[in-house]
DSSP file (Angstrom, degrees, kcal/mol; ACC not computed):
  #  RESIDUE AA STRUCTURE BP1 BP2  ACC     N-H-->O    O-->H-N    N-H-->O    O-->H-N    TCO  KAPPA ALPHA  PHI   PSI    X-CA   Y-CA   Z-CA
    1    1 A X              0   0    0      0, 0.0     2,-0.3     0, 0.0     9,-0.0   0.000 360.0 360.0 360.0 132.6    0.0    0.0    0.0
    2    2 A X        -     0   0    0      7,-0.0     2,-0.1    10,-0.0    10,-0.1  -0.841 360.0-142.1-118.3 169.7    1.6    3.1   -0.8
    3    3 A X        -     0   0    0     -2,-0.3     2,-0.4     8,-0.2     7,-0.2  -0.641  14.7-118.8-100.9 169.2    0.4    6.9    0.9
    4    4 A X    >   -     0   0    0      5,-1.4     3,-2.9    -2,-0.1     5,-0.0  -0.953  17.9-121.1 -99.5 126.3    0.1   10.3   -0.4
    5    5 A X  T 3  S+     0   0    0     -2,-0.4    -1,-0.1     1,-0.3     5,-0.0   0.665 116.0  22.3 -23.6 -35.1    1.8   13.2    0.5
    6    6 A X  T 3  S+     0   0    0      3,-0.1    -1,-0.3     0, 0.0     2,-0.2   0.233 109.5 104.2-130.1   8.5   -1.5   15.2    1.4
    7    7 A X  S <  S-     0   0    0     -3,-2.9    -4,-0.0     2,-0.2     0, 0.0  -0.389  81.5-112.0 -89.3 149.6   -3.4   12.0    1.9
    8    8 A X  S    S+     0   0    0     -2,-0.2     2,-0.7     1,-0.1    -1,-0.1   0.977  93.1  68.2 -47.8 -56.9   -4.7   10.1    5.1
    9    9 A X        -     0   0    0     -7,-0.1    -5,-1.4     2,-0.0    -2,-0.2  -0.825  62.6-165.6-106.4 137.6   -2.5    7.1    4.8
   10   10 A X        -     0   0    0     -2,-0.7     2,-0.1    -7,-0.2    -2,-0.0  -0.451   6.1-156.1 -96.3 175.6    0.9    7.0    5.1
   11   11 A X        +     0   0    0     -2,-0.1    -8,-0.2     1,-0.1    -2,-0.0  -0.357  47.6  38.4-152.6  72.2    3.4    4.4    4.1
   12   12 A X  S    S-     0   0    0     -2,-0.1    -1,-0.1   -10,-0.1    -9,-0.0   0.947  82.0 -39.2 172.5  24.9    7.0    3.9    5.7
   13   13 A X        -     0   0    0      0, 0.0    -2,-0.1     0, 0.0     3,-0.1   0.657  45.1-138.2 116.7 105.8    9.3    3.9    8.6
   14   14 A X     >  -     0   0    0      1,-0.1     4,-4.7     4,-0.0     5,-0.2  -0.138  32.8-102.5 -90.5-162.2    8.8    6.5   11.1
   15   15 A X  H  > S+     0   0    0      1,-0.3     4,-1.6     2,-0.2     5,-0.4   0.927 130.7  54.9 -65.4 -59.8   12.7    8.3   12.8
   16   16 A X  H  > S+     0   0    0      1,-0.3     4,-1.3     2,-0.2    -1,-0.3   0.805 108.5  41.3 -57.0 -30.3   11.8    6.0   15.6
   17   17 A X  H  > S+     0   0    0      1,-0.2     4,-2.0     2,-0.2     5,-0.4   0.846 118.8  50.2 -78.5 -45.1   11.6    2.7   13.4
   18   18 A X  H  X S+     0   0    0     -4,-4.7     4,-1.2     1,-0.2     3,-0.3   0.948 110.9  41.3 -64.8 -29.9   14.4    3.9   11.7
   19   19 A X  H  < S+     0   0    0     -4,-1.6    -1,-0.2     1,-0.2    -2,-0.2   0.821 110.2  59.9 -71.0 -21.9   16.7    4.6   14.6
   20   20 A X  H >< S+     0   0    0     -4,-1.3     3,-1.8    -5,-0.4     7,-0.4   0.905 102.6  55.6 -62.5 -47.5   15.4    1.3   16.1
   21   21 A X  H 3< S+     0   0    0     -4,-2.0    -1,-0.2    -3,-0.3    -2,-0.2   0.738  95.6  73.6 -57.7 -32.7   17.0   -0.4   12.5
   22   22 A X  T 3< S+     0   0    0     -4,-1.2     2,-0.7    -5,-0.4    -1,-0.3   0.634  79.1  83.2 -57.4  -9.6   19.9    1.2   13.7
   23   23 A X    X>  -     0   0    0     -3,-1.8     4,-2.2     1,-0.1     3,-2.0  -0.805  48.0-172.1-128.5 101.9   20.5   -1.3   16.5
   24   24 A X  H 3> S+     0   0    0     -2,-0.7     4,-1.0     1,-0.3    -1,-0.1   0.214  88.8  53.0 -49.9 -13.6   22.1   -4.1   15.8
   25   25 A X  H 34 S+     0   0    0      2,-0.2     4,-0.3     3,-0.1    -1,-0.3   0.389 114.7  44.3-156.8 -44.7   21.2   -5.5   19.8
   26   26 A X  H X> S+     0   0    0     -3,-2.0     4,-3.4    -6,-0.2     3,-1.3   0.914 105.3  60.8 -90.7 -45.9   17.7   -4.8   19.2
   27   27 A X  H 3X S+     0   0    0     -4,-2.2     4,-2.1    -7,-0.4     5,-0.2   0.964 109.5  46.3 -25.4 -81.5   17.7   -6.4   15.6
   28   28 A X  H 3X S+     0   0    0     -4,-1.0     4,-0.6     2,-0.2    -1,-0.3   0.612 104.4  57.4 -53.1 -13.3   18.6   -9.5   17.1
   29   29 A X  H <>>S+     0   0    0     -3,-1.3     4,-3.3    -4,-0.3     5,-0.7   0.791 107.8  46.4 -61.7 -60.1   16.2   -9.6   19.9
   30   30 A X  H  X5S+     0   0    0     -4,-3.4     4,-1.3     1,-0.2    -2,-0.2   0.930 112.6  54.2 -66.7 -24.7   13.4   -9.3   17.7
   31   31 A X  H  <5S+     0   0    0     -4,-2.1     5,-0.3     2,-0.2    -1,-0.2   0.933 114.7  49.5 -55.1 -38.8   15.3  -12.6   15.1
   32   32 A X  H >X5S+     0   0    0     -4,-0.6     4,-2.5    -3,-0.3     3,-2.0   0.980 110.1  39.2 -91.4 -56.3   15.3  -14.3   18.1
   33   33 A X  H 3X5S+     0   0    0     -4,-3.3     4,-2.4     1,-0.3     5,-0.4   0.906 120.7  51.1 -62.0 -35.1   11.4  -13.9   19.6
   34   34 A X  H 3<<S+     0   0    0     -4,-1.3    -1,-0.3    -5,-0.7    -2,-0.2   0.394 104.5  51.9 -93.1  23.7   10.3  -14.4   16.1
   35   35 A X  H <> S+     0   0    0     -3,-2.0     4,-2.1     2,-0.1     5,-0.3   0.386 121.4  38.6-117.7 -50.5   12.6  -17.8   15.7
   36   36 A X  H  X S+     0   0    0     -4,-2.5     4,-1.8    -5,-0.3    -2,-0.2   0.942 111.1  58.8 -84.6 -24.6   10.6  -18.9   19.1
   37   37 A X  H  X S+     0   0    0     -4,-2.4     4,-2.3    -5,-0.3    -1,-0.2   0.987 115.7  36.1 -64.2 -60.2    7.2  -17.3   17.9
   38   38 A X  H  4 S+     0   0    0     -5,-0.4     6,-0.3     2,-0.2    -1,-0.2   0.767 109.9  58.2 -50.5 -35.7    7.4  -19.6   15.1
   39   39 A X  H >< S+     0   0    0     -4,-2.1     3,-0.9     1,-0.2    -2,-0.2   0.972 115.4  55.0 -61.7 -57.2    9.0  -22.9   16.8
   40   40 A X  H 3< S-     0   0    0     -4,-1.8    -1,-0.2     1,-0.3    -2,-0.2   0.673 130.7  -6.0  37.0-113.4    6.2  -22.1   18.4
   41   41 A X  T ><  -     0   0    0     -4,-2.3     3,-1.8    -5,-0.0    -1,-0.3  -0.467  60.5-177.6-134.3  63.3    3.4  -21.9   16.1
   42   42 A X  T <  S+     0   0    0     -3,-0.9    -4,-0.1     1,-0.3    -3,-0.1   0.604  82.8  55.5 -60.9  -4.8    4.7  -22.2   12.6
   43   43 A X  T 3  S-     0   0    0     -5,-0.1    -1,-0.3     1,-0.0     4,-0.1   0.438 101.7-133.6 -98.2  10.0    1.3  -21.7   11.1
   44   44 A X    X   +     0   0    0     -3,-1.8     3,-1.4    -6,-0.3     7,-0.4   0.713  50.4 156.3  41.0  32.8    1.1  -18.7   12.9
   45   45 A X  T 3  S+     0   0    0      1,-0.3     3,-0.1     2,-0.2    -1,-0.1   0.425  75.3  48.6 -81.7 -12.2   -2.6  -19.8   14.0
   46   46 A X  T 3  S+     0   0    0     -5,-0.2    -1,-0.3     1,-0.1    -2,-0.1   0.096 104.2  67.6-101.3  21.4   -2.4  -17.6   17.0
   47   47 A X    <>  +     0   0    0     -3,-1.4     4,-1.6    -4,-0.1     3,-0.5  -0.245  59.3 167.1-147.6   3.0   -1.2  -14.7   15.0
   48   48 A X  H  >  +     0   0    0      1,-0.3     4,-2.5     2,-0.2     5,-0.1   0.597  69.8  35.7  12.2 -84.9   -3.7  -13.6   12.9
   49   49 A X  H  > S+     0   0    0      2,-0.2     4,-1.5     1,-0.2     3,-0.3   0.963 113.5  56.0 -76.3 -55.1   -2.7  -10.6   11.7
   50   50 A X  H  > S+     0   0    0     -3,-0.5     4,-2.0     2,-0.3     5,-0.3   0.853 106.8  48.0 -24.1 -64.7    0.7  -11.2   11.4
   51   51 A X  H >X S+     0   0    0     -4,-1.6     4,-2.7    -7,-0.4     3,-0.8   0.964 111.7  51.7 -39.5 -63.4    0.4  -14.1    9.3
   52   52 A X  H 3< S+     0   0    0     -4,-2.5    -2,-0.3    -3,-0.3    -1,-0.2   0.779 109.6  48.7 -52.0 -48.7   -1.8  -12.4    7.2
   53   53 A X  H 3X S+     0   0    0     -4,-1.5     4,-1.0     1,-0.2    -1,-0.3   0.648 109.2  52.7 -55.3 -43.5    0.5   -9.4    6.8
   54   54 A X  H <X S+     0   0    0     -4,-2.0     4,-1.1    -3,-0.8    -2,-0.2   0.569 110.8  45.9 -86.5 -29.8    3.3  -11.5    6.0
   55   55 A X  H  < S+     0   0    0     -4,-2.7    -2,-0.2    -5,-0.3    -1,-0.2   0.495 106.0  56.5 -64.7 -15.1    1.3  -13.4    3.1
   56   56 A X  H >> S+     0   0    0     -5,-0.3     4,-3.6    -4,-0.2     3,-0.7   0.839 114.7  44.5 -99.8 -43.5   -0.1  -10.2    1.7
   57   57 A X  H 3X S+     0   0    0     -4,-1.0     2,-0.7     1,-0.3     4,-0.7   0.808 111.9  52.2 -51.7-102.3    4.4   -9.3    1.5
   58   58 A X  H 3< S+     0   0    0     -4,-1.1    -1,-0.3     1,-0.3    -2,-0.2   0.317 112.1  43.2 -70.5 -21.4    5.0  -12.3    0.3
   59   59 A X  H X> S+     0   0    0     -2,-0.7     3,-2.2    -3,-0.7     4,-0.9   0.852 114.4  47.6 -78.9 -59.2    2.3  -12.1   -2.8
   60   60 A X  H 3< S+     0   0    0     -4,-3.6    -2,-0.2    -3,-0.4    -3,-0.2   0.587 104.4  60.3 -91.0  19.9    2.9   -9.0   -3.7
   61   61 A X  T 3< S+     0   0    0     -4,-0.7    -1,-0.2    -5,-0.2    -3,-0.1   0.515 108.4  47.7 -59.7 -14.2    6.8   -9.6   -3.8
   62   62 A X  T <4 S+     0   0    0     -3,-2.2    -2,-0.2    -5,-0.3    -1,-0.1   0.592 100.8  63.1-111.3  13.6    6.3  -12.2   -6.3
   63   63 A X     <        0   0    0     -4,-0.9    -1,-0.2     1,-0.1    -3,-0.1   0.275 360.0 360.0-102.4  12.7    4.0  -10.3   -8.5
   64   64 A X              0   0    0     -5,-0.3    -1,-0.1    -3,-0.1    -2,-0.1   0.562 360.0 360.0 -90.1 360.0    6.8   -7.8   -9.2
């Protein structure tokens, strides 16, 4: 989904998500809970939205 400048929705990383990409410490925290989130539940059946989110990325990277 992409936003519009003058539009309602927006579409990308805010400074706090970016500085967050900046830390390599936090980066790996979050590999690690999503390695156990998965072990987990691989079907992501308690995950709804996630799942879902990550299937709707995953289409439309292979329709490019």
């Amino acid at each position: 989904m992409n936003g519009s400048i003058s539009g309602s929705q927006q579409w990308g990383v805010s400074d706090i998500g970016m500085e967050a990409l900046k830390n390599p410490r936090l980066i790996q925290a979050a590999r690690t809970e999503a390695h156990v989130l998965v072990q987990k539940d691989p079907q992501l059946s308690a995950h709804r939205a996630l799942r879902d989110h990550i299937e709707t990325v995953v289409a439309e990277s292979h329709s490019k």
